[in-house]
N, C-alpha and C positions, 0 to 999 in steps of 0.2 A: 225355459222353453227354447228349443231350437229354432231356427228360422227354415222356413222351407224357403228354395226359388221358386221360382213361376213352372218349372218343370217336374219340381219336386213336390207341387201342392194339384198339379194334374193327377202323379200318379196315384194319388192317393185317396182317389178319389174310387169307391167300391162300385164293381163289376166295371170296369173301365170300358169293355167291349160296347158296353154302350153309349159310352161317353166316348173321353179321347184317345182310346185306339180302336175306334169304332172300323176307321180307314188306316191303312198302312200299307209298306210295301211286302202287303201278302200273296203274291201274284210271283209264280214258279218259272225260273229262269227257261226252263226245260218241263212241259210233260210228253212232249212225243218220249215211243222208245221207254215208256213205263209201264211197269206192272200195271198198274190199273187199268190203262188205255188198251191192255193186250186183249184181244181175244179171238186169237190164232189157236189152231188143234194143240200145239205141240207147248205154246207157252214159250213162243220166240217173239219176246215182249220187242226187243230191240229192231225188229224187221218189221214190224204187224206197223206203228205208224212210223214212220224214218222222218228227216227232216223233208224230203219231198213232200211227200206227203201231208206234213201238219198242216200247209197255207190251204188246204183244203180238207181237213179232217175237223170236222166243229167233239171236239171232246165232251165224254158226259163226266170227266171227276174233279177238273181243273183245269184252269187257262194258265196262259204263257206271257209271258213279254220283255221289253228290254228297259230295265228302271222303272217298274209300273206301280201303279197303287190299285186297292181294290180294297172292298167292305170285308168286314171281321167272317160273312158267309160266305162271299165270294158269289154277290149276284150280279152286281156290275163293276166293270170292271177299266181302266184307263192305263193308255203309257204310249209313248210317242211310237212309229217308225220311219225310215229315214229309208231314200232312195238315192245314187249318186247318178242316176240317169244310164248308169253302163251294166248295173248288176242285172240277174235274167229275171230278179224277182225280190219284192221287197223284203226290208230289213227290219222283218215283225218277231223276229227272235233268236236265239243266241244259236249260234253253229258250231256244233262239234261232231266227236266221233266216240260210235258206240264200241263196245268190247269187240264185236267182230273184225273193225275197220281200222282200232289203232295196231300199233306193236306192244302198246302196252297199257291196253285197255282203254276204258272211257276217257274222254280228255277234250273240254271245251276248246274252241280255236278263236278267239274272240281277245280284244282288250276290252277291258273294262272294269272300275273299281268304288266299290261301295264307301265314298266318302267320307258321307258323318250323316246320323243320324240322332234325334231322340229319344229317349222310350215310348214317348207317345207317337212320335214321329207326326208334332210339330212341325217339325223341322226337318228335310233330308234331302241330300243331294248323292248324285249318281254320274260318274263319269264315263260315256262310253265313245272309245276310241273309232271311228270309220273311216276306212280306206278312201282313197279320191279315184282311185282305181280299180276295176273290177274285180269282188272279192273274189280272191283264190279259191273256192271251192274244190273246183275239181284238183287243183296241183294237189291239195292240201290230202286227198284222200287217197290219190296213189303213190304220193310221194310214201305215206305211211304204210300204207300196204307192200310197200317193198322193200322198209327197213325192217329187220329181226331185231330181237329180243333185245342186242349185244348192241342197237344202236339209240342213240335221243330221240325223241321226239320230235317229227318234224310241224314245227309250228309256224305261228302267222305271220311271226318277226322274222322265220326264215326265208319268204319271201320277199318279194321287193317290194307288197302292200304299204309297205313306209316310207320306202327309202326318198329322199330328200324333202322329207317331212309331207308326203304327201297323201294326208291324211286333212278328217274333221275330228278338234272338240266337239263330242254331242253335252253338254250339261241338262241334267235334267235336276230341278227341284219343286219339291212340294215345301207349302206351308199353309196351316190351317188357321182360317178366321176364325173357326169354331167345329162343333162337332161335325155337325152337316154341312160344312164350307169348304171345301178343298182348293187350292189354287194349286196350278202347274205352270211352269215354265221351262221353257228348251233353248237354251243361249249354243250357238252354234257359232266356231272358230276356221276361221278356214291356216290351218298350218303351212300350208304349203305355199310356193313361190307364185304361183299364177292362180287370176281369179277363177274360178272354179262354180259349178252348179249345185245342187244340193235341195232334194224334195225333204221337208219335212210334213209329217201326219199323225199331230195326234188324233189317236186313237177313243174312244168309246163304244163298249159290247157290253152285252149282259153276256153270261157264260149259260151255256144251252140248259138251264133245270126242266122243262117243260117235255123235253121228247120225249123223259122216260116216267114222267109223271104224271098222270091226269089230272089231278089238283090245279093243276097252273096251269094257264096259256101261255103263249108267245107272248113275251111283252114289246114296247114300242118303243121308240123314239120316234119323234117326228122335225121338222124344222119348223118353229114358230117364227123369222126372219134370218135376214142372211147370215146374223150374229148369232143366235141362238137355236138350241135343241131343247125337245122338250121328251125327257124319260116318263115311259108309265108301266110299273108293274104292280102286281098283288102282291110282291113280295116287298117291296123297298116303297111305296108309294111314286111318286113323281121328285124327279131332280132336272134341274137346270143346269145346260151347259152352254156357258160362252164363249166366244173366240173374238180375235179382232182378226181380220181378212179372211182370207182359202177361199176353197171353194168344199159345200160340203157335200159326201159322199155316204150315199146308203146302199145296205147289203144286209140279208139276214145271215145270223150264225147258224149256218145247217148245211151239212160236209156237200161240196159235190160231189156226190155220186155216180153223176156220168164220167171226171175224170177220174176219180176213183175203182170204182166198180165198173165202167160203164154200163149201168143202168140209168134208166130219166130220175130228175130230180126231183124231188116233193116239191119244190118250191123255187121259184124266179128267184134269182140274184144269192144265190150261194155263197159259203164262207169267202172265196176266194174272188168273191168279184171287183175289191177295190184296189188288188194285186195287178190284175186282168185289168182293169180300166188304167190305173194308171201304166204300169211298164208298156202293156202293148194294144191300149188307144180302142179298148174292147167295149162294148155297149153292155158291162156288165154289173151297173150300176142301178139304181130303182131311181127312176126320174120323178118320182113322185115324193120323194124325198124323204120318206118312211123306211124302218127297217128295225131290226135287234142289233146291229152293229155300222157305226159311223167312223168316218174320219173326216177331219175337214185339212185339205191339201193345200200346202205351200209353197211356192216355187222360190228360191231366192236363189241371187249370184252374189259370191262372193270373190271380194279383193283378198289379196294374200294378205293376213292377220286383219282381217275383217272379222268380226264379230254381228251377228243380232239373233232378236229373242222372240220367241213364240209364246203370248198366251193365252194362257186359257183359266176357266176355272169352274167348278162344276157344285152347285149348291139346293142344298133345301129349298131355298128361299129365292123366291123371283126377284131381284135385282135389279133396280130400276137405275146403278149406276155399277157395273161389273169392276172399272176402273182404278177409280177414284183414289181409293187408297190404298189398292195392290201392293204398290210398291214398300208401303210403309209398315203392310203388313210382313212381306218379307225383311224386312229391316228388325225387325221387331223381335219373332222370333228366331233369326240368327243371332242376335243380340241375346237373347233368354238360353238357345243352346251354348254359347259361348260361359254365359255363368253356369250353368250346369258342369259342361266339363271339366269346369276352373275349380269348382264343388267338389271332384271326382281327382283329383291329380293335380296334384302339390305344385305348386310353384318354384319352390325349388328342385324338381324334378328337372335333369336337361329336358332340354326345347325335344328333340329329336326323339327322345325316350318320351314326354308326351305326345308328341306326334302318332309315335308307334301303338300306343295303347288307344289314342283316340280311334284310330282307322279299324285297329282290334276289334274295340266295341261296337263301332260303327259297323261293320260288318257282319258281326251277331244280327246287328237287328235289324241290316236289310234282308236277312237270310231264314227271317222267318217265314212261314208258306202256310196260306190256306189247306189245309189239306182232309183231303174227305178220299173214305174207302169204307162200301159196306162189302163186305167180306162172300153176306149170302147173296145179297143180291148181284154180285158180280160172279157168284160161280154160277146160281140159276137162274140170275133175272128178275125183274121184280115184278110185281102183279101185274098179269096181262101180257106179259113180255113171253117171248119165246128165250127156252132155255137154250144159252151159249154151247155149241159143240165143244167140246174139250177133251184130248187126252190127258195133259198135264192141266190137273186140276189142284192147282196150287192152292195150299192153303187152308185145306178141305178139313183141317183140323181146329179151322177159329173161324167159323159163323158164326160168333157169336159177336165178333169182332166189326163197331162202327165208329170210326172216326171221322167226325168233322168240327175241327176245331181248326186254329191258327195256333204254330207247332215248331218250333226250333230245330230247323234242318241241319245236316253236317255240311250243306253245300244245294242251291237251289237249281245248278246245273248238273253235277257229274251224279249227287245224291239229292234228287230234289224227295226223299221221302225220311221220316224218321228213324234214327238208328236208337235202341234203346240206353248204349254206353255212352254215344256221343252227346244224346239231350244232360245226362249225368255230368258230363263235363262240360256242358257251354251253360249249365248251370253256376257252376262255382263260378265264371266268370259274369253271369246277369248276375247275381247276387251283387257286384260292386257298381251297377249301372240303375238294375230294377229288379230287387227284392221281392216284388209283387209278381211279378215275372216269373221269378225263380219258382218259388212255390206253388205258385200255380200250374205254374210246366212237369213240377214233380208230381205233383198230386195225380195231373192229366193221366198219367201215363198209368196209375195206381188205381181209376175207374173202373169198375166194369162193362165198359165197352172196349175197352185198352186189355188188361191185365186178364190171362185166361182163366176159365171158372176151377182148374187146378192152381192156378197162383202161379203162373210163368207171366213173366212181362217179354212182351210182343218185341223181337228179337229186329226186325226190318222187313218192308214188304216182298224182299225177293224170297223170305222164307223164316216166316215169324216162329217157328220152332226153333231156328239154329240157338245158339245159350251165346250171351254177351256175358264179360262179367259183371258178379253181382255188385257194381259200384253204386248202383241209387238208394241206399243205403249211408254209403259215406257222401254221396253229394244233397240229399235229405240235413244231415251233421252239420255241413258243412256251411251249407244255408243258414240255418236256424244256429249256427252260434255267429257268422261276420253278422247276421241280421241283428242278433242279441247285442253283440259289441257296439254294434252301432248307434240301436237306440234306448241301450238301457234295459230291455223287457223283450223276455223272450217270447216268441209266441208258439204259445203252449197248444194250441187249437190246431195250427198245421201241424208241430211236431206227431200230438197224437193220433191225426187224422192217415198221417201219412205211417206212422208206427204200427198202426192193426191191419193196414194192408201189406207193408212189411213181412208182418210176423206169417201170414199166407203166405208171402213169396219165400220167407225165409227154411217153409212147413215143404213146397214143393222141392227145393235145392236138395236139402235133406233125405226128401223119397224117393227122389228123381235122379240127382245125382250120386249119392250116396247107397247106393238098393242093398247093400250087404251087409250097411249100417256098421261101418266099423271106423268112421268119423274121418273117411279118407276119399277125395271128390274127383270126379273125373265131369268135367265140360265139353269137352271135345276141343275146336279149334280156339275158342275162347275170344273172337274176333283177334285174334293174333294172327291171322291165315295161316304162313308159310312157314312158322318160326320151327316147328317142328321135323326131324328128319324126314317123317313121310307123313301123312294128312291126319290130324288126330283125329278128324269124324269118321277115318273111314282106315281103321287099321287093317295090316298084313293077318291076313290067316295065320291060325293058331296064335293069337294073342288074345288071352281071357277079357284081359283089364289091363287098363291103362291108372296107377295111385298117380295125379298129376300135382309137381310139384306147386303150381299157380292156383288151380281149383281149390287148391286142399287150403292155399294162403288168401284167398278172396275170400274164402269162409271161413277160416281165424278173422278176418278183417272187418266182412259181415259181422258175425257172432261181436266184435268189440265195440262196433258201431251199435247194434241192439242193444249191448250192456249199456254203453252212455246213455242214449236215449231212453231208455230204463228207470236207468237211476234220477236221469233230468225229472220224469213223470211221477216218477216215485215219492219223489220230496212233497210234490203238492198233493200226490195221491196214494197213499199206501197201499191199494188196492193191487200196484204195478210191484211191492217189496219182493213178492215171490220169485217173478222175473227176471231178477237181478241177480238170483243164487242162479237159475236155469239156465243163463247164459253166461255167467261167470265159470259154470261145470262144463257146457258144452265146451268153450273155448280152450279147457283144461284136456278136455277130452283129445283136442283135433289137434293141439298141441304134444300129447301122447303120442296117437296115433301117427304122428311127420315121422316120427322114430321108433317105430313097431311094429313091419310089415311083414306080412309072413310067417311060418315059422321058423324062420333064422333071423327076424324081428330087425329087417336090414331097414335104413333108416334113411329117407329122401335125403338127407345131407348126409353129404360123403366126406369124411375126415382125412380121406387123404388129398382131393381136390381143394378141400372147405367152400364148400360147394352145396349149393339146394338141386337136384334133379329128379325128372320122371322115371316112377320106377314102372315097367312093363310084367303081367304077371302068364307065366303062358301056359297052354292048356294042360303039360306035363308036370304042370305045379311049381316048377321053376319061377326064379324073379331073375329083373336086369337088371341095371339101372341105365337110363341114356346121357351118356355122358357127350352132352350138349350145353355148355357155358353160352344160356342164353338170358333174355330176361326171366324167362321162366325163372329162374333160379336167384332172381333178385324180388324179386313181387314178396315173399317172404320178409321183407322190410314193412311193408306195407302195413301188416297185423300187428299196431301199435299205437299204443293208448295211454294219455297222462291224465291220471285221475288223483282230485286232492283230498286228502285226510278226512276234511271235512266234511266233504260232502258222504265219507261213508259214518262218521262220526251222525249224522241224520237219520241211515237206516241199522239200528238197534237189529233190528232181525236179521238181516242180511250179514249183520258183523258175524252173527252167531254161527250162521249157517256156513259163510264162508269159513273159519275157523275149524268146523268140525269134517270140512270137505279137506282141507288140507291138512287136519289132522291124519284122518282116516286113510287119507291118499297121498301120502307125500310124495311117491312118485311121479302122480301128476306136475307136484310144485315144482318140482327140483327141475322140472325143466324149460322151465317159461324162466325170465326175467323180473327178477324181485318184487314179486306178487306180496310178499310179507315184508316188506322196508322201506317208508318214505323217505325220502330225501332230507335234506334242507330247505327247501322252499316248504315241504310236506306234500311231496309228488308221491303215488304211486308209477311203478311203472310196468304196461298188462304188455307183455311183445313175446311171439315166436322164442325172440333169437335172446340167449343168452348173450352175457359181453364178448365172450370170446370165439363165439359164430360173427358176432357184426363186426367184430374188429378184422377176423378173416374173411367174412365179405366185401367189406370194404377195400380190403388190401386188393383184392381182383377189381371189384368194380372202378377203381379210381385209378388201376395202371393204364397208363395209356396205350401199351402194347394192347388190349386187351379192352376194357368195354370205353373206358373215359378218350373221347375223343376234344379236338380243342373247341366244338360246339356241343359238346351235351355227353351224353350216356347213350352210347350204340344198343342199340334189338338185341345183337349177336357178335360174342367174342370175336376180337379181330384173330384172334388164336387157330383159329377156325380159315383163315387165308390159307395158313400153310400146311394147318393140321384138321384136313374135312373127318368130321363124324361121319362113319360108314356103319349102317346096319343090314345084316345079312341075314335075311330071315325072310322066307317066300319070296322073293324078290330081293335088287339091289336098291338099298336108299343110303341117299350121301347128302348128308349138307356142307355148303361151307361158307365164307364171308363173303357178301355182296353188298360193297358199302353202298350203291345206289340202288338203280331200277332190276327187279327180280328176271332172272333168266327162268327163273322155274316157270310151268304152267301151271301148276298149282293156284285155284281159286282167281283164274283169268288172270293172274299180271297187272293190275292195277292195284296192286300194293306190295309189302317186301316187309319181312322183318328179321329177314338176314342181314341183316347190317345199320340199315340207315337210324337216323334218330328222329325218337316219336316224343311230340310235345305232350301228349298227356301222362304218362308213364315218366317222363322225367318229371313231370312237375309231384306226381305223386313221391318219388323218390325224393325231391326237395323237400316235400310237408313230412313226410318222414322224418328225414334228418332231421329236422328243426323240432319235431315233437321230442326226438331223444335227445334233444339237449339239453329241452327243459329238465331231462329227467339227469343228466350226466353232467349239464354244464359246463365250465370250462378248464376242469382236471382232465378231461378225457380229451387225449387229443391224438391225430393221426396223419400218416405221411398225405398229404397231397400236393403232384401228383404220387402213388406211389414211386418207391428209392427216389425219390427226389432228397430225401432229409429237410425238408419244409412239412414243420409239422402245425396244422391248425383243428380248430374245437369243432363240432357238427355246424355250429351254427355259421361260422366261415368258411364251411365248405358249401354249405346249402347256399350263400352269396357266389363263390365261386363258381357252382354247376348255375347257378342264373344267369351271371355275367358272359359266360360263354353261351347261352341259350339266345339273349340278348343282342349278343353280337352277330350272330346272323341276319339281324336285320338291321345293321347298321355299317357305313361303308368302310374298310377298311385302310390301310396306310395310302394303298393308290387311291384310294376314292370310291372301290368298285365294291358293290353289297355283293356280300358272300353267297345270298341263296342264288344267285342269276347264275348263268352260265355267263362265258363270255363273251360269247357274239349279245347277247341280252344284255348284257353290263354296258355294253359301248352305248346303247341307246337311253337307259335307264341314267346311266352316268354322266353324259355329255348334254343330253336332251332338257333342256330346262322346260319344259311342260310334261316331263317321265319321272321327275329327280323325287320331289315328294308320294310320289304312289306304291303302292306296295301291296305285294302278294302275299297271302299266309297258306305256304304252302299244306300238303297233306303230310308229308314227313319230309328229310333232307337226309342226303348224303353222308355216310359216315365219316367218311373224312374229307372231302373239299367243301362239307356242309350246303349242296346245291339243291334246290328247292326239287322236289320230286312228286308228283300221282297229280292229286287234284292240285291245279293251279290256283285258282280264287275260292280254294276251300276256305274259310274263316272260323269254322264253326270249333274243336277243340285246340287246333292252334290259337286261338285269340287267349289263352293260356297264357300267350308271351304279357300281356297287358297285365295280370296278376303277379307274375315276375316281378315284373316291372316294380309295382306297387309295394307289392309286399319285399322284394330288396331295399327300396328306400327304408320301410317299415326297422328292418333288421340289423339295418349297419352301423 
């Protein structure tokens, strides 16, 4: 019998939402400036609430805050904010800038870094950095408005908000007595050289359910003494909130309207009045000590590296000593997280490389978010409601579409809503933290409130039709066998559960992206935006059809991932036996078809580049091909699958059936990879690429003139610097290398896949490699880098492309981490309260490897923590 910890016998505990992750930090770094809050004519989500605006907009889909926690519905909700006496208005939430405002695109302005956390979240802390001086705002917004495209980012560390240290630690942590216990604390640091002032306020609101609901009333708080609050709703029953000092302040949560609107307000003491009371001394508080939303305010001065702490703590249960043993509780479980991630990350693993994975993880799961959108009633309103004016009525194609769940964001500021590829990859990394997690998240997305009544899974809220690729598929796989590794017994319940809504998703790909039915897929931008010469959703006239070389290898990838999970179901169920010839044919098919388009049957891989690319087909019948050495043309790795003997040695029918497919077709065979020959271990091997396509892919992908950079595997051939792709056809389009932030306007400029390197995409091309060496092992070997003459086996390159992955977040010869810029470095390097924290960028640099887009994204970079893992695993 295995042992569980104290953390590992929480999670396992069924339906957890009602247990111990009842509470967590599911509360959205950012909801101004979101699609759901929009309802503006034109659907200029990002204007309609701005940051001025949110301290007085009470939102109907979700709250905000800075390190907050909140219930699994999101009806009440907690997290401190902090005033330094000089700002024009409280610090109740994160500040940045929207697409219109930067040079390149959305991009929080804030420090701050999600710690460490539990899956239950136990246990979590949250660091947020604040100025002693008044925050920059305004520099911050014109400074950016008048750099282009061609310049950095002007951020917060480029001001003088730091400079000689003068700044506050804000620490924020949570730890649970129990389900309905939550305790907070706020440890406040003063860094700088003189003693300094510093309001702190925790926080307590219910988030507005009632205005658009008749069901529900306003709920209450009230003050039962000077120490205590007393919550009452219909929804959550009554909770207890204590404090030791402040003074406490009420307000309800309901938008003003007169500064807003200027019309009169529904109601005395408005969202914004404990902003208004405290900065500027306004009677805009309810003295009678009632309200939907509390703070209780503290004033402290601080000495330089003085330190003190705020608590609180907020419970079920009336309390007749709040105290007592507070402290012992957080002793406790820090103690219980610390075995946990001792459970999760080897001991012999360096210090630094567990560091890195820990904050990884820790990241994931401050970054999960309440998140609720009903679709109809946001474009008509819900009963009673007057219908919203709208030209752009976004979305008007998934009413059907309700989400409220707690939901794995790509980021709770710059994305605080789901993206459908990126929950697929911050799965594979919950799978090594919380397994329950995982599958749960996969499934979520595969309901029908999620998943449309044609089988498209819901792409992101700026526009749930665009096509991500078909990865939840392989991250479904990929779940369900580390889960199997781990304990022995797979579970066959989610595989199948999540396999028949699959087989819909995999039925619309098919009708939808394939219409000519000639087993050749076009996606459009494929959430790759820019990689393209010119925009794949939205081609040059006179271009019929786009055969795309990635679409067509996501569904070789799909199709292989169906056949495992097939065969898995198969064994226990023969009912699945048929299935396993149907996609074992498909996959022969799209395999075919890479190399027989048209009628001169020109073939996405081109033998004289040895090369995968987009073939364009145009209205005069004519084909191209885009000879564009991008990743596009590496993704064709990806459709690869090691399947053993034995387990076909189980399906008797399926032997048959595949036998006579290959008899009758041998065509098909002859051009996949040893579909008829196990190994020595008794591997099959199901892939695209014959040996001497990957040995000529590789030879490009690994020169370093070309994709293999000294941190990872670049978007786009460096080849492309000196020699830009130009297509000449209705228009001029030209791509060429950009190993950082994109010059193009293409899909707003907060992202690029000209150049820089994307942690998900490499790490796929790592499980790659390592799947065909099971199948090739250690006879196959190849130059790395290329003409280097150092030649190593898949699986020491798969350690290789990690260790350079890796290194980006580790400091180098001078001391300085790779992702920072340099003015960043000096602080981050020198700064002994900066040296331990760490950003997981959105992609980096292709060659100086410097952290790029979203700044505090964690969501599929925390990928480097799998690296991590899975190197030690391999060496």
């Amino acid at each position: 019998m295995i042992h569980k910890n104290a953390e590992e016998e929480r999670l396992a505990v069924e339906d957890n939402y009602k247990y111990w992750k009842r509470w967590g930090p599911y509360l959205a770094e950012r909801q101004w400036g979101t699609v759901r809050e929009d309802y503006s004519e034109n659907g200029h989500a990002w204007d309609f609430v701005d940051h001025d605006k949110a301290r007085s907009n009470a939102y109907r889909w979700g709250e905000e805050g800075i390190g907050g926690f909140c219930d699994s519905r999101e009806i009440l909700c907690m997290a401190p904010a902090f005033w330094n006496g000089k700002d024009p208005i409280l610090k109740e939430r994160l500040f940045g800038l929207t697409n219109n405002e930067g040079n390149h695109g959305e991009d929080v302005k804030e420090l701050y870094f999600h710690q460490v956390s539990t899956p239950t979240h136990s246990y979590a802390k949250y660091l947020y950095k604040y100025p002693q001086k008044k925050f920059p705002y305004a520099e911050i917004l014109k400074r950016n408005k008048d750099l282009g495209r061609e310049h950095s980012e002007f951020e917060l560390l480029d001001t003088k908000a730091f400079a000689n240290n003068t700044y506050f630690d804000c620490f924020i942590e949570y730890a649970k007595e129990d389900v309905g216990d939550i305790l907070m604390k706020v440890t406040i640091i003063n860094r700088g050289r003189k003693a300094e002032n510093i309001h702190v306020l925790p926080h307590l609101w219910f988030r507005n359910f009632w205005k658009h609901n008749d069901r529900f009333e306003r709920p209450e708080m009230k003050s039962i003494s000077t120490s205590a609050v007393q919550s009452r709703s219909t929804r959550n029953g009554r909770y207890y909130f204590y404090h030791e000092g402040g003074e406490q302040l009420f307000c309800e949560n309901e938008t003003n309207n007169k500064r807003i609107y200027n019309v009169t307000n529904e109601v005395d003491y408005v969202k914004d009045g404990i902003n208004d009371h405290v900065v500027h001394g306004l009677n805009t508080v309810n003295p009678a000590k009632i309200g939907s939303k509390l703070a209780v305010w503290h004033k402290l001065r601080l000495k330089p590296g003085e330190e003190k702490t705020i608590r609180v703590r907020l419970s079920k249960k009336k309390l007749a000593d709040p105290w007592s043993k507070y402290d012992a509780i957080f002793d406790k479980r820090i103690e219980e997280c610390e075995e946990f991630y001792g459970s999760i990350l080897k001991k012999d693993l360096p210090s630094d490389q567990q560091e890195i994975a820990r904050k990884a993880f820790s990241g994931l799961l401050w970054t999960k978010q309440f998140y609720y959108y009903d679709v109809y009633k946001w474009l008509f309103g819900g009963p009673g409601e007057l219908k919203p004016y709208r030209k752009d009525s976004r979305n008007m194609h998934w009413q059907h579409l309700t989400n409220r769940h707690v939901i794995s964001m790509p980021d709770k500021w710059e994305y605080p809503w789901y993206a459908a590829w990126d929950l697929a990859f911050h799965m594979a990394s919950f799978v090594e933290i919380d397994p329950y997690f995982a599958k749960e998240q996969l499934l979520l997305v595969l309901r029908d409130g999620y998943m449309h009544p044609n089988g498209q899974i819901p792409a992101y809220e700026w526009n749930f039709s665009d096509v991500n690729p078909p990865v939840h598929s392989w991250a479904v796989w990929n779940v369900y066998e580390k889960d199997k590794n781990r304990t022995g017994k797979g579970d066959t319940k989610f595989l199948e559960k999540a396999y028949q809504k699959l087989l819909i998703n995999f039925t619309w790909w098919v009708n939808q992206k394939d219409k000519s039915g000639t087993n050749l897929f076009e996606g459009g931008f494929l959430g790759l935006d820019n990689i393209g010469v010119f925009d794949r959703n939205h081609m040059p006239e006179g271009i019929t059809r786009m055969q795309q070389a990635d679409a067509t290898s996501w569904m070789a990838m799909f199709t292989l991932n169906m056949l495992r999970m097939t065969i898995e179901l198969a064994i226990a169920n023969p009912i699945y036996e048929d299935s396993v010839a149907k996609f074992f044919k498909h996959f022969l098919n799209i395999a075919w078809a890479m190399h027989h388009i048209g009628q001169k049957e020109i073939s996405l891989w081109d033998d004289v580049d040895n090369f995968y690319y987009d073939v364009v087909e145009m209205s005069n019948g004519t084909t191209d091909r885009l000879r564009v050495r991008s990743l596009v043309g590496i993704i064709p790795l990806f459709a690869v699958e090691i399947i053993h003997k034995d387990l076909f040695e189980e399906l008797k029918h399926f032997k048959v059936r595949a036998a006579e497919i290959v008899r009758t077709r041998p065509d098909l065979a002859s051009l996949v990879s040893n579909i008829e020959e196990f190994n020595a271990d008794g591997n099959y091997l199901f892939s695209i690429m014959r040996g001497f396509r990957l040995e000529k892919l590789l030879y490009r992908m690994l020169d370093e003139d070309e994709f293999l950079s000294e941190f990872g595997i670049r978007s786009l051939s460096k080849y492309h610097e000196k020699h830009p792709f130009v297509f000449q056809h209705n228009g001029y389009h030209q791509i060429q290398y950009e190993s950082g932030e994109s010059r193009s306007d293409m899909f707003g400029g907060n992202s690029n896949w000209r150049g820089p390197i994307w942690m998900p995409l490499n790490y796929m091309i790592i499980q790659s490699l390592r799947k065909y060496y099971l199948f090739y092992g250690d006879q196959y070997v190849y130059e790395f880098p290329t003409r280097s003459g150092n030649k190593l086996n898949l699986n020491e390159i798969a350690n290789e492309l990690s260790k350079r992955l890796i290194k980006l977040f580790q400091p180098n010869a001078d001391g300085k981490f790779q992702y920072h810029s340099e003015d960043v470095n000096k602080v981050f390097t020198k700064n002994e309260h900066f040296k331990k924290e760490h950003f997981f960028y959105e992609f980096f640099d292709g060659d100086s490897g410097k952290g790029l887009g979203a700044s505090h994204q964690t969501g599929w970079t925390a990928l480097i923590a799998n690296l991590i893992i899975e190197l030690d695993e391999n060496s």
